[in-house]
N, C-alpha and C positions, 0 to 999 in steps of 0.2 A: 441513481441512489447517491444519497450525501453520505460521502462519509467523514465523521467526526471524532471517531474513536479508535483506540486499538482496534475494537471488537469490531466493530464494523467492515473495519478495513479485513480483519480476518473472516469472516462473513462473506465477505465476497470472495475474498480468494475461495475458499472452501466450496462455496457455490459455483464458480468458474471452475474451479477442478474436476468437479462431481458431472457436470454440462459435459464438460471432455471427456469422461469418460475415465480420468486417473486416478489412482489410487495416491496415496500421501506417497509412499516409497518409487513409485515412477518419477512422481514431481520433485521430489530428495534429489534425485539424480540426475533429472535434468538441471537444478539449480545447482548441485554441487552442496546440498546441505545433508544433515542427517534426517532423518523419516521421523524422529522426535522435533525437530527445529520446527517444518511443517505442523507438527501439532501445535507446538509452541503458539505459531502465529495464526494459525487459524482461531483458536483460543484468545486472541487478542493480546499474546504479550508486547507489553508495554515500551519495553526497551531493547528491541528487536533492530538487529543494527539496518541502517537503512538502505546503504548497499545491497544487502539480500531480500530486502524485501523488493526492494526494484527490480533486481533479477528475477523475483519469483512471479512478480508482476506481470514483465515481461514474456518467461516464459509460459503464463496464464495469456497472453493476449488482451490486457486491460488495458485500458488507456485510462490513463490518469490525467484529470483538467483542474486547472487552476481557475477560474474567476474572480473579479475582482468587481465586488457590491457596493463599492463606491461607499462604504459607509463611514469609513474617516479619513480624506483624502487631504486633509492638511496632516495629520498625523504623518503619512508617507510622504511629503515631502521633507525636501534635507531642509535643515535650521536656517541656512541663507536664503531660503524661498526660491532656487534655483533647480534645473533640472540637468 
């Protein structure tokens, strides 16, 4: 799945959760948040600090990938055209 949004990304965690078998307040404590923060970001809040959401990633068993579509690859070079 791509994900592109808050929601998405909450979306899955949620769905990963529910797969394992945890309820929001087991996964609270294993991340170290509160059982409303888990609502929070399954809901897709938006400005959810990103350290916790990678911990909660984490303790979901997600693997998170990066790709790169090659679609503006002068853009990503630095201004001198060196690497």
């Amino acid at each position: 799945m791509r994900i592109r949004t808050p929601i998405d990304l909450g979306a899955v965690i949620r769905d990963r959760r529910m797969k394992l078998g945890l309820d929001q307040k087991t996964l609270a404590t294993q991340v170290g948040v509160s059982r409303q923060w888990i609502v929070d970001v399954e809901k897709g809040k938006p400005r959810a600090p990103i350290s916790l959401v990678l911990r909660t990633v984490e303790a979901l068993g997600i693997n998170l990938a990066a790709d790169d579509q090659g679609k503006n690859k002068e853009a990503d070079r630095p201004a001198s055209g060196r690497y």
